[in-house]
C-alpha positions as CSV (number, residue, x, y, z in Angstrom):
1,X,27.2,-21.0,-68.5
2,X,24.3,-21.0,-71.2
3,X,22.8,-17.2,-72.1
4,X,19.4,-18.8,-70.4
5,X,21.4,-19.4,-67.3
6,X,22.9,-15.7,-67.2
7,X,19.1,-14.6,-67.8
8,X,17.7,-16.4,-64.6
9,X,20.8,-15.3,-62.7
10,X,20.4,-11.5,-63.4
11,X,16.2,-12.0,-63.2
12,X,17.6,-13.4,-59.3
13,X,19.2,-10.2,-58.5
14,X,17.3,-8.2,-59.8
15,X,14.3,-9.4,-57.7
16,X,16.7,-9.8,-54.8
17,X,17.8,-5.9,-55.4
18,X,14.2,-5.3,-54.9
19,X,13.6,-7.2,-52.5
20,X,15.7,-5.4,-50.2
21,X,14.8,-1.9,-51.5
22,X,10.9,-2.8,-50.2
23,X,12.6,-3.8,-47.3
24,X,14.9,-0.9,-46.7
25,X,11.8,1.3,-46.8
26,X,9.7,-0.5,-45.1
27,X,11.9,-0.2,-41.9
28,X,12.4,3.6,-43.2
29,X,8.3,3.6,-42.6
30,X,8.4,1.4,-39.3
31,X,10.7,3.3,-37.1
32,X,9.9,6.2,-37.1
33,X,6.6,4.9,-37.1
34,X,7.5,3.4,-33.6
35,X,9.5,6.1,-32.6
36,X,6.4,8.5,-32.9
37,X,4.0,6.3,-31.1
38,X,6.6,6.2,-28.4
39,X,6.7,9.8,-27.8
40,X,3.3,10.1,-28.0
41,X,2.4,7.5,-25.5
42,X,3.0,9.3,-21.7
43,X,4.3,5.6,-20.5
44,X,6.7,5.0,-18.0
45,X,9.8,5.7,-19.6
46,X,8.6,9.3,-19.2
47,X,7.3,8.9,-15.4
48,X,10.0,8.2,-12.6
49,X,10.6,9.2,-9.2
50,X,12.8,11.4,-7.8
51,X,14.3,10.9,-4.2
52,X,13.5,13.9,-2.3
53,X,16.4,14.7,0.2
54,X,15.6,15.8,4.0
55,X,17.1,19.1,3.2
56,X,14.8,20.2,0.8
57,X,11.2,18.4,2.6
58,X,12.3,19.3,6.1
59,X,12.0,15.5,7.2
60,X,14.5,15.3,8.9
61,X,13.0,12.6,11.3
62,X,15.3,9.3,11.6
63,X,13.8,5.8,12.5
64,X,15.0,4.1,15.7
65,X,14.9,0.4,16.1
66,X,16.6,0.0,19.0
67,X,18.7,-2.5,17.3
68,X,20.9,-4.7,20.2
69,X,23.0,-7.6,20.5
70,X,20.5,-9.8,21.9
71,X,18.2,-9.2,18.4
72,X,14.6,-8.5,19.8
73,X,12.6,-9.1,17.3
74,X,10.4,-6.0,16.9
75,X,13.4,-4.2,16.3
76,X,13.4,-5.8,12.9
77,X,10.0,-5.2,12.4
78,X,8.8,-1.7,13.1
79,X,9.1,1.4,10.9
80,X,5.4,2.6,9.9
81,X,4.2,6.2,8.8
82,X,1.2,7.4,6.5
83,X,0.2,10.2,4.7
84,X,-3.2,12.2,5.8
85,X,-4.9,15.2,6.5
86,X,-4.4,16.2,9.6
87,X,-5.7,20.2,9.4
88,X,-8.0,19.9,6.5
89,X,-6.3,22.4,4.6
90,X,-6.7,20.1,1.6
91,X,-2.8,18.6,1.7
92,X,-1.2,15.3,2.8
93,X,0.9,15.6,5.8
94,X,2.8,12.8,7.1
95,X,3.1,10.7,10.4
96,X,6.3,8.8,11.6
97,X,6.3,6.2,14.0
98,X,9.0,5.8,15.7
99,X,11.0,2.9,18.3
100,X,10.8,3.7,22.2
101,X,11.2,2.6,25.1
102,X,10.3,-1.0,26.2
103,X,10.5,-3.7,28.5
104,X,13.9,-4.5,26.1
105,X,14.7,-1.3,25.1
106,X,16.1,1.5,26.9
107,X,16.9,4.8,24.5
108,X,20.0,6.8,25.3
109,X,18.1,10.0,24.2
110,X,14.5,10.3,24.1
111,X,12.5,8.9,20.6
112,X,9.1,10.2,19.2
113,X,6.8,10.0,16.9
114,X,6.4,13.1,14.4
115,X,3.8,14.6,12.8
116,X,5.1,17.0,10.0
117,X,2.6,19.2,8.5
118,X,2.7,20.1,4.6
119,X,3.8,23.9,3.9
120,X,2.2,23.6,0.2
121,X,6.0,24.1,-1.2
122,X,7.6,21.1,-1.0
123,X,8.6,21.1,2.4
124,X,7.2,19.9,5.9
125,X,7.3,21.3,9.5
126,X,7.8,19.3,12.8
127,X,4.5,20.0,14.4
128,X,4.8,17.0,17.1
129,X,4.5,18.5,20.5
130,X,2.0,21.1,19.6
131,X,0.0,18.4,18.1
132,X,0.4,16.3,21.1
133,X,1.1,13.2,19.4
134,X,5.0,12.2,20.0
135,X,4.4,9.1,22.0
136,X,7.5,8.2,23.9
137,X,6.4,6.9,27.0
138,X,7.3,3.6,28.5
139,X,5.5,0.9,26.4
140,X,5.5,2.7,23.1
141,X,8.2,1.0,20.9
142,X,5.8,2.1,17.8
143,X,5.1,-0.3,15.0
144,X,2.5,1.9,12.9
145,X,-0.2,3.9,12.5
146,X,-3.8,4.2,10.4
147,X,-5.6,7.6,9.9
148,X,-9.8,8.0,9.6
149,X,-12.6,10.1,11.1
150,X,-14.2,7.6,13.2
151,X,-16.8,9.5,14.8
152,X,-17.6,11.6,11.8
153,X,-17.1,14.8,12.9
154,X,-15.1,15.7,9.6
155,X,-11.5,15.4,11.0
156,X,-8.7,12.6,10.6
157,X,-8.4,11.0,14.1
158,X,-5.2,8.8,14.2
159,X,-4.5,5.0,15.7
160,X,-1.3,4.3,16.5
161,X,0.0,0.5,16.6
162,X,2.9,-0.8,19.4
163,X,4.8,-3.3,21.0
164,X,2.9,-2.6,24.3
165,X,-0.3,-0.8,23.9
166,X,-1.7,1.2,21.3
167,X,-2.6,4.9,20.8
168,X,-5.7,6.4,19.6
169,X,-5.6,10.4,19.1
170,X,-9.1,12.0,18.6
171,X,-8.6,14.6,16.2
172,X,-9.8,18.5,18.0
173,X,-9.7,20.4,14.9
174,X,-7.7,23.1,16.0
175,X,-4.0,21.4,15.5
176,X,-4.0,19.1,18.6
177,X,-5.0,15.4,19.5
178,X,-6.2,14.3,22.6
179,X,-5.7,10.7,23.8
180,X,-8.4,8.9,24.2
181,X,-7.4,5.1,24.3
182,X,-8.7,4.6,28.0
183,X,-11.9,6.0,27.1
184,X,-12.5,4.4,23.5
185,X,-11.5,1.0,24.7
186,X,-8.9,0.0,22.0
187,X,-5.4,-0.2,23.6
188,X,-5.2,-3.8,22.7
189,X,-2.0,-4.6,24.5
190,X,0.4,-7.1,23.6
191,X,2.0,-6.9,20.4
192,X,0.1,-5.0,17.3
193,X,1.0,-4.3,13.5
194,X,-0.8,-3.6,11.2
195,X,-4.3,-2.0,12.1
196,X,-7.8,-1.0,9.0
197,X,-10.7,0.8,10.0
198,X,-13.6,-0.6,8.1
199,X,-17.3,-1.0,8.6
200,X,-18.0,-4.7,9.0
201,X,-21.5,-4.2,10.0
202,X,-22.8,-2.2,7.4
203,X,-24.2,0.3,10.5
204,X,-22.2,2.9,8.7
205,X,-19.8,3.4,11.3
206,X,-16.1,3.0,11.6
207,X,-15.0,0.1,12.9
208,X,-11.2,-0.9,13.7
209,X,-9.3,-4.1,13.1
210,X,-6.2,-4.6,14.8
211,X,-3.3,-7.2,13.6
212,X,-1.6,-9.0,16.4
213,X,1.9,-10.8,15.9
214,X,3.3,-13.0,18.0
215,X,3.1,-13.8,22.4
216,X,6.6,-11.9,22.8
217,X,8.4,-10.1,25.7
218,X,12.0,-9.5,27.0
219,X,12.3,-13.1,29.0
220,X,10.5,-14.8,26.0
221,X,13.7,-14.1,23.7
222,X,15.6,-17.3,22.9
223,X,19.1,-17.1,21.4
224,X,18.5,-17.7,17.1
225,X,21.7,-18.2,15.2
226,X,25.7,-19.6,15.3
227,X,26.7,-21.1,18.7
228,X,30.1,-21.6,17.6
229,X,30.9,-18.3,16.1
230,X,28.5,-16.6,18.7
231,X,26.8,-14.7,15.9
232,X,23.2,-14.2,16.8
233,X,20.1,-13.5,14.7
234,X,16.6,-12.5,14.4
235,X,14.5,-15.3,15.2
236,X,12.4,-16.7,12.8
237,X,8.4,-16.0,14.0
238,X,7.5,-19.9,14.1
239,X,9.4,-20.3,17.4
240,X,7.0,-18.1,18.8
241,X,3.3,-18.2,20.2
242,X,0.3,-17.2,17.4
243,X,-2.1,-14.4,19.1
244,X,-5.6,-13.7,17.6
245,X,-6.1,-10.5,15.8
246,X,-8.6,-8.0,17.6
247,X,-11.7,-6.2,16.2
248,X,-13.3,-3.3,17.9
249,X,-16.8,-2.3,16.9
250,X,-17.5,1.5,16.9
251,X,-20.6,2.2,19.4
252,X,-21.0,5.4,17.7
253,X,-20.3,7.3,21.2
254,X,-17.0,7.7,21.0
255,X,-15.9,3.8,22.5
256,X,-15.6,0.5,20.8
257,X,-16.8,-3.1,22.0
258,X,-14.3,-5.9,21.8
259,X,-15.8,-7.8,19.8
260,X,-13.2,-10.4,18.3
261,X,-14.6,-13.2,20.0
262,X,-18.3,-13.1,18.9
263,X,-17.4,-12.7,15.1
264,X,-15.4,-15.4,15.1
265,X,-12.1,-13.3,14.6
266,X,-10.6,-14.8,17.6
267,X,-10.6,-18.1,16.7
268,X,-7.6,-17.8,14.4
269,X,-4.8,-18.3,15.9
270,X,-2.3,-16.4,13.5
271,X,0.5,-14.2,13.3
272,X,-0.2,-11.3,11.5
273,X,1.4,-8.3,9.5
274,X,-0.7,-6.4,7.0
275,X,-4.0,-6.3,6.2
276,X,-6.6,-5.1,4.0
277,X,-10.2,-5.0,3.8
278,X,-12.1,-5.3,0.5
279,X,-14.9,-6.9,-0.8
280,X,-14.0,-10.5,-2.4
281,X,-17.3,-11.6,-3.2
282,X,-19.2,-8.6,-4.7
283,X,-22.2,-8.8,-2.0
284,X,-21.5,-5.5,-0.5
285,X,-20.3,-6.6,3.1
286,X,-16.3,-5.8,3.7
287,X,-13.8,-9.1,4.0
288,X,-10.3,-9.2,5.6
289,X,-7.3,-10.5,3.7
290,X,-4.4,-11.0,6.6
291,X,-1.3,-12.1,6.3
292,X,0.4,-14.2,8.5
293,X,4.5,-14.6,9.3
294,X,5.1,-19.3,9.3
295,X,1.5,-19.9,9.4
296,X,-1.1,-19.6,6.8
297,X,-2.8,-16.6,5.7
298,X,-6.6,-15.4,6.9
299,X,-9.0,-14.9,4.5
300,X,-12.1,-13.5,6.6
301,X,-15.4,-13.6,4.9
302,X,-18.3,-11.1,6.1
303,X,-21.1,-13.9,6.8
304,X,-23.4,-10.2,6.6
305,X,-24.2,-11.7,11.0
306,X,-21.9,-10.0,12.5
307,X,-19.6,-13.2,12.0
308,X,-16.8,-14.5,10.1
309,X,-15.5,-17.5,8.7
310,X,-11.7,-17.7,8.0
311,X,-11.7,-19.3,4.4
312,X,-8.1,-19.0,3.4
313,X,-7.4,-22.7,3.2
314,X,-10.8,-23.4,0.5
315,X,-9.9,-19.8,-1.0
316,X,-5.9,-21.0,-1.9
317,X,-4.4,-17.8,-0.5
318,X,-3.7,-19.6,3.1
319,X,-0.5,-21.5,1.8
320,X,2.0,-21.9,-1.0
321,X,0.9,-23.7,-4.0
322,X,3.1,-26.6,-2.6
323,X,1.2,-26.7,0.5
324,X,3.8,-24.6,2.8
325,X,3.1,-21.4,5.2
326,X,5.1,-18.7,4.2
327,X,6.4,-15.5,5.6
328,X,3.6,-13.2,4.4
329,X,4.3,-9.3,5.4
330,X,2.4,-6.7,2.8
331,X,-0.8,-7.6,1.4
332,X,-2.7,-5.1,-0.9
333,X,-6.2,-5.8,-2.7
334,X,-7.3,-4.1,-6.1
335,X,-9.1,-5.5,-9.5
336,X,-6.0,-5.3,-11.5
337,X,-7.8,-7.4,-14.5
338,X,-10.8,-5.3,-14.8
339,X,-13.5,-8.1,-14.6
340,X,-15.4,-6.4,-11.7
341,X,-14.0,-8.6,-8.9
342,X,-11.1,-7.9,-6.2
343,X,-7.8,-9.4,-6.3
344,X,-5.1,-10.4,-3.8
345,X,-1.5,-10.0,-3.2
346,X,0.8,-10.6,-0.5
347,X,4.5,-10.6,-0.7
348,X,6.5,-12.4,1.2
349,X,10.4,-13.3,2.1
350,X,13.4,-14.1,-0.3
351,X,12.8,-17.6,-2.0
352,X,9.6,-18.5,-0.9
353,X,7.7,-16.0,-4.2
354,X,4.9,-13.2,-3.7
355,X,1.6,-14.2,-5.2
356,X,-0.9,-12.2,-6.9
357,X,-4.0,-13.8,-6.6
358,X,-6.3,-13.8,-9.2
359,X,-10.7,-13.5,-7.9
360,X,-12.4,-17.1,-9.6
361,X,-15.3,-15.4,-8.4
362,X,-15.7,-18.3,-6.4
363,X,-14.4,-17.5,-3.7
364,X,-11.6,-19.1,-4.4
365,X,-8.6,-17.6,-6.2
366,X,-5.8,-18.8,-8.5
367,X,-2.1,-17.2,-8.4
368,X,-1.0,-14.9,-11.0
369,X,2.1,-14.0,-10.1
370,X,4.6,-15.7,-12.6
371,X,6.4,-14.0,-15.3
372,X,8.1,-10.5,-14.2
373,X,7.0,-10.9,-10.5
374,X,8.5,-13.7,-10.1
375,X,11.5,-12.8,-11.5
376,X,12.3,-9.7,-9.9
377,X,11.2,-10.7,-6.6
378,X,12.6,-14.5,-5.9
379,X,15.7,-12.7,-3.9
380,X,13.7,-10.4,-2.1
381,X,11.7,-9.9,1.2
382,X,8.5,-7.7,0.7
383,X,7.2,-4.8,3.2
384,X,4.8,-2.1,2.1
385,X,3.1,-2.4,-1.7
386,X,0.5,-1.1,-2.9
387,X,-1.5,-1.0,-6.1
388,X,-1.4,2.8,-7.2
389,X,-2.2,4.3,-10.3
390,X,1.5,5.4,-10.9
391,X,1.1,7.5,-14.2
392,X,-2.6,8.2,-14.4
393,X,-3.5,5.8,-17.8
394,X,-6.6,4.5,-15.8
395,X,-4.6,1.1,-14.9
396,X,-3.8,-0.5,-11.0
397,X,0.1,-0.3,-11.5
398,X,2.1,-2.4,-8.0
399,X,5.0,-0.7,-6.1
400,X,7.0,-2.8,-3.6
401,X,9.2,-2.0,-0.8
402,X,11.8,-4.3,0.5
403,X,14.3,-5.5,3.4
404,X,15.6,-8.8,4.6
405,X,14.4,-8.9,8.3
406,X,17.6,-10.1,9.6
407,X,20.5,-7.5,9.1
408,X,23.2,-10.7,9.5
409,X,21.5,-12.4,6.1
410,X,24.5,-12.1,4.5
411,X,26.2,-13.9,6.4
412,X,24.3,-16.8,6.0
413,X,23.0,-16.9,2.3
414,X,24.2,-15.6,-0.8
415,X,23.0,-13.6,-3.0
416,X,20.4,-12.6,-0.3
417,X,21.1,-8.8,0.9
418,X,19.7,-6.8,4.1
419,X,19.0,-3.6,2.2
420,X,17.5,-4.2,-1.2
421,X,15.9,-2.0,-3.9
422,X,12.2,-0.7,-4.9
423,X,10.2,-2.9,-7.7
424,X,7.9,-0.8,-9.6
425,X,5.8,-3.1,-12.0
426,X,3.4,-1.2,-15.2
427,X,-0.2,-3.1,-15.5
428,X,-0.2,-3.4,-19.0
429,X,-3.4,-5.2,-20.1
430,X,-3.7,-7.1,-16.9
431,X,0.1,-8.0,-16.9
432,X,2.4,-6.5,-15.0
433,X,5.9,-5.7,-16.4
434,X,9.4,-4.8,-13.9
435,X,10.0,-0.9,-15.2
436,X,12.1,-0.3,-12.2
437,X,15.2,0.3,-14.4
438,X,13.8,3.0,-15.9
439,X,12.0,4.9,-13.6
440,X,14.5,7.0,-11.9
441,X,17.9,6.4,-10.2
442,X,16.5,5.7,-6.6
443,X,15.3,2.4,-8.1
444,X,19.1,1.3,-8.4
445,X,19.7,1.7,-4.5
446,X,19.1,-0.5,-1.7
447,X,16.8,0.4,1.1
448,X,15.9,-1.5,4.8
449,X,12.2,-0.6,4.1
450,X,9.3,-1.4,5.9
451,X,6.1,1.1,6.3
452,X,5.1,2.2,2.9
453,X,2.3,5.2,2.2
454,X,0.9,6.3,-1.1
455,X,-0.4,10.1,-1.7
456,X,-0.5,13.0,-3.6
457,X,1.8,15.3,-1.5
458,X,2.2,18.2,-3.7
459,X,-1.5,18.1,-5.0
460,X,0.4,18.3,-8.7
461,X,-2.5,15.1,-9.6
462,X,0.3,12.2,-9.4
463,X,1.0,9.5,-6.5
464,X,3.9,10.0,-5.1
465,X,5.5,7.3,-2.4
466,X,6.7,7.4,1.2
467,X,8.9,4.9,2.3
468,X,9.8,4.4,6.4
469,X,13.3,2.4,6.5
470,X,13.9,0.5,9.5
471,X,16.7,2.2,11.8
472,X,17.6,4.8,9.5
473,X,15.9,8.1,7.5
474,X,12.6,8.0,5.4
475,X,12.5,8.2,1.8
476,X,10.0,10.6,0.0
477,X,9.7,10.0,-3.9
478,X,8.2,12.3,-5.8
479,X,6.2,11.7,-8.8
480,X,7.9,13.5,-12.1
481,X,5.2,12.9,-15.0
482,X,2.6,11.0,-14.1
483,X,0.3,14.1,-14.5
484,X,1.5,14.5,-18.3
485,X,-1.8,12.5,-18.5
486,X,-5.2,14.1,-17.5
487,X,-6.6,12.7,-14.2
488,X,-10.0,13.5,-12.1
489,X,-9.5,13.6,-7.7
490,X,-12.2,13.1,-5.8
491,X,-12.6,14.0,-2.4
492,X,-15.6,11.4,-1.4
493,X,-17.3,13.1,1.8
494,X,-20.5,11.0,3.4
495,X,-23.6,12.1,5.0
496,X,-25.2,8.2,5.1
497,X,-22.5,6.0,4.9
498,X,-19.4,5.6,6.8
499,X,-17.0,8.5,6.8
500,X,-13.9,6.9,5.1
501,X,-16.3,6.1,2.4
502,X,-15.1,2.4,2.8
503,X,-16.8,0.4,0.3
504,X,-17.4,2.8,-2.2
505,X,-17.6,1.8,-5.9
506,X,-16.3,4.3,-8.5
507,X,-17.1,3.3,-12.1
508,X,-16.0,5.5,-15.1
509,X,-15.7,5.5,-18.8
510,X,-13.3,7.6,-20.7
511,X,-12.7,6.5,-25.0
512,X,-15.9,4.1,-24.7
513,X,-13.6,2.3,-21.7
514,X,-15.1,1.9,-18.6
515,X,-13.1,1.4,-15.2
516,X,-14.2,0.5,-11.8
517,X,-12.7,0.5,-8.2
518,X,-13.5,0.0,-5.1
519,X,-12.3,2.0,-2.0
520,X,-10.5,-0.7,0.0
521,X,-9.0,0.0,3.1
522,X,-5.8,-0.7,5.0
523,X,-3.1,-2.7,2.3
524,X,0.8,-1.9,2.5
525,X,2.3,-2.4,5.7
526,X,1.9,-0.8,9.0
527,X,0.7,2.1,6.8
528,X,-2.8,4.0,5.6
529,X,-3.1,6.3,2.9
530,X,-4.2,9.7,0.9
531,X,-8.3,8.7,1.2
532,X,-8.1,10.6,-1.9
533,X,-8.9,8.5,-5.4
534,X,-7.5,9.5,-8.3
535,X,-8.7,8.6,-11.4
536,X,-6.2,8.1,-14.5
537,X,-7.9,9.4,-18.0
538,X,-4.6,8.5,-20.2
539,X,-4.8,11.3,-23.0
540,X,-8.5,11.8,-22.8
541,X,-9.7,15.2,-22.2
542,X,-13.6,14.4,-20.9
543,X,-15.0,12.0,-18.6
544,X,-17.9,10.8,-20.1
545,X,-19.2,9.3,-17.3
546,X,-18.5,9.1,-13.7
547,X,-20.8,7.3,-10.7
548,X,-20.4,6.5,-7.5
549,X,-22.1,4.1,-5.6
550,X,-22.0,5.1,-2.0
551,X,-21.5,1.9,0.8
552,X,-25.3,3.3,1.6
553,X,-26.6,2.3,-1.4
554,X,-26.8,6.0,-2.3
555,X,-25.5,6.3,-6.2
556,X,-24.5,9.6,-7.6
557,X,-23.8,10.5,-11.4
558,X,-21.5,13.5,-12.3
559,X,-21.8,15.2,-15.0
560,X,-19.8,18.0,-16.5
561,X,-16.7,16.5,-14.4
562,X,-13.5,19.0,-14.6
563,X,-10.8,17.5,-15.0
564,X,-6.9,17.6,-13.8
565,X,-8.3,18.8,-10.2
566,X,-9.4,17.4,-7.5
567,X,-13.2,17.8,-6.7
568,X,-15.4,17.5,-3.6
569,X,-18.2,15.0,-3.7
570,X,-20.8,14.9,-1.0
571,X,-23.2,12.0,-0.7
572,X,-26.2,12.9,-2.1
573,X,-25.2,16.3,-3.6
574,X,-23.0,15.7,-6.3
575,X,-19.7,18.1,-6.6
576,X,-19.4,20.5,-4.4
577,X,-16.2,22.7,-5.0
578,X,-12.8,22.1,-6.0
579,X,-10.6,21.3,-3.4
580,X,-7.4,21.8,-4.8
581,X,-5.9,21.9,-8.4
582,X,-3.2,20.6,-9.8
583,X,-0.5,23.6,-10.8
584,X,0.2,24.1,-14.6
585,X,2.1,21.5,-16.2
């Protein structure tokens, strides 16, 4: 080897030597570089939920589905509840709905509904029969239930969906309901789900739209499953009759006109699980997303007349991108991009894929759901979801609840399970990521969930999540964290509009970033929720501006907000006094 050889050889390692010393100590910089920004960032890995057992909340309320050997099919399908206010004492309480007696179902010991009302500690207390709201009688094999003042005199009446013929409860405001159904006109018999009171009218007044499923009673069974073995399943819906869904308009005198006929409601033939009402086109008049079990999905457009037109078909959210009905069960609505428009989702059962639908502003809509939904969903059947600010960065984040419908699945299909876990997904720029794994150890058990509720249940400025599990106990998750970043409640109270505030638009800009949302109403399944909105603020410690523009047309600016408690806003008046705030973190 020449001396000029040895020179270019030691020149080599020399500048490979330093080479990887700039590289050693740039990944010296990096990680803990990374490692810094991780801890400082309040992200998921830092917010999980934490199953809350019946022994500490005092729930100690168990679902019965009357589950038989001849597989009725609203055995599968009921399990509802939802979190509200029941005694205005500023806390959620919480409302199961509960199985009963039927023309195919004969309890061995009496079932009920329960109404549990929040002790401010943690736990709960049975309040049914002094309420007056258990249910029980003959007819009343409950499906769900959907809380809001409808005649606006400042209390949370309650609607109660069956299998025979709904409930409505006029709130007294003294601790008791009175039943009213007769009266108000809205028993709706037959077979109801999901039900959304929303103002379709603009008149400022509640009105009520009521899911039906399918034509369905005891002699109407057919046997569904393996002759030869003699095994026997749920039915799939499409061998069953579709029913039109109902709409009641609120005559502001305490009764309702039927009035699913004249706006067009009636002519869609469908059969229908959840529903939510939102505003797809930005005109200011509320539209119905439905979704329908084996037919296609409703998309009902407010033609501002009284009237609607069932657009699902046009819209792309009736069927499958390859043309097929699916199973559709939950549907939610938010703006998870944060272009100003509302988008869709609906989930359906294993194989067939959910679909988040993405507003083309349109009226049409394109389907967003590849990626991590996808994934984590393919082998699952979806219930109650909603999109929920889960730790308070400003962001819609989706939670889904799940269970096969048929507790003999796997016997048929593999890989398929009757109980199956919780998805949480993190909106993360507009794209949603699976952080299940790491948000807590009930996301690594398997649940027969239906009903699913949203609300802040121990006022601690986080969502926390109840989940109603079909034949078997509730599940209450609390929220550990996602109050490490500051939030803003508001407590929207009208004096022009209507009294759930339906419709609202809530715009506000923290950092320079400005966030909007509109107060939908209904989503999940066979569920309502905390009327409450909290807004996430991620680490910033001032609002710097927050408006509301009331379904009236009324707008009101806040100034000075407080933040991490929740506030009272009255139409008209700005913030009136703090409701309740969150304890110290």
């Amino acid at each position: 080897m020449s001396v000029q050889t040895k020179r270019i050889t030691k020149v080599s390692i020399v500048k490979i030597l330093i080479s990887l010393l700039v590289l050693f100590f740039a990944l010296l910089l990096f990680y803990p570089h990374q490692s810094q920004a991780q801890k400082a960032d309040p992200a998921m890995a830092r917010v999980t939920y934490e199953e809350v057992s019946p022994q500490t909340s005092g729930l100690t309320w168990v679902h019965d589905n009357g589950r038989s050997e001849e597989r009725h099919l609203p055995e599968t399908c009921g399990g509802g509840g939802i979190f509200f206010d029941y005694d205005n004492d500023g806390w959620m309480d919480i409302y199961f709905v509960n199985g009963g007696p039927s023309d195919f179902y004969t309890p061995k010991k009496p079932t009920k509904n329960a109404l549990y009302r929040n002790n401010h500690d943690g736990t709960f207390t049975d309040v049914t029969e002094k309420a007056g709201v258990a249910a029980g009688q003959m007819g009343n094999f409950g499906m769900g239930a959907a809380a809001s003042d409808f005649d606006g005199d400042g209390w949370q009446d309650l609607y109660v969906t069956n299998y025979g013929k709904n409930i409505l409860y006029h709130n007294n405001g003294n601790g008791t309901f009175t039943d009213i159904t007769d009266k108000a006109g809205v028993g709706a018999p037959g077979w109801s789900t999901c039900a959304t009171w929303f103002d379709y009218d603009n008149d400022q007044k509640l009105d009520l739209f009521v899911s039906s499923f399918v034509s369905y009673n005891k002699s109407t069974n057919v046997f569904c499953g393996d002759n030869r073995q003699g095994r026997r399943y749920y039915c799939i819906p499409r061998v069953f009759k579709p029913m039109p869904g109902k709409l009641f308009k609120n005559k502001g005198d305490g009764t309702f006109a039927d009035v699913s006929k004249q706006s067009k409601i009636a002519d869609s033939l469908g059969k229908e699980f959840g529903a939510v009402a939102t505003d797809i086109n930005n005109d200011g008049w509320m539209d119905l997303f439905v979704a329908n079990d084996t037919v296609a999905n409703f998309l009902f457009l407010n033609k501002k007349d009284g009237t609607f037109e069932e657009i699902g078909l046009p819209s792309g959210v009736a069927y499958s991108d390859a043309g097929s009905p699916r199973s559709g069960m939950g549907v939610d609505a938010v703006d998870f991009d944060g272009d100003g428009w509302q988008d869709l989702f609906v989930a359906n059962i294993d194989q067939e894929l959910f679909s988040l639908y993405k507003n083309q502003k349109d009226n049409t809509f394109s389907d967003e759901a590849a990626g991590d939904i996808s994934q984590a969903t393919r082998l699952l059947s979806g219930w109650g979801l909603k999109f929920m600010d889960y730790d308070n960065d400003g962001d819609p984040d989706l939670f889904l609840a799940n269970g096969h419908p048929d507790d003999m699945v796997e016997m048929q299909v593999s890989k398929v399970k009757y109980a199956e876990p919780l998805v949480l997904f993190e909106n993360t720029n507009g794209k949603y990521k699976n952080v299940s794994a790491q948000s807590g150890a009930v996301f690594a058990k398997d649940f027969p969930a239906r009903g699913m509720s949203v609300g802040d249940a121990d006022n601690d400025g986080d969502l926390d999540i109840l989940i109603i599990n079909n034949g078997a106990p509730p599940l209450l998750l609390k929220n550990n964290g996602g109050n490490k970043n500051n939030w803003v409640g508001l407590n929207l109270v009208a004096t022009k509009s209507n009294p759930g505030a339906v419709g609202a638009i809530i715009s506000w800009t923290v950092a320079g970033v400005k966030r909007q949302r509109l107060k939908t109403s209904g989503g999940s399944y066979l569920a309502s929720h905390d009327p409450r909105e909290i807004l996430g603020l991620g680490q910033a410690t001032k609002v710097e501006s927050l408006e509301i523009k009331w379904p009236s047309g009324k707008v009101d600016k806040l100034t000075n907000v407080p933040i991490n408690s929740y506030l009272k806003v009255v139409e008209g008046e700005g913030i009136a006094k703090n409701v309740a705030s969150a304890p110290s973190r």
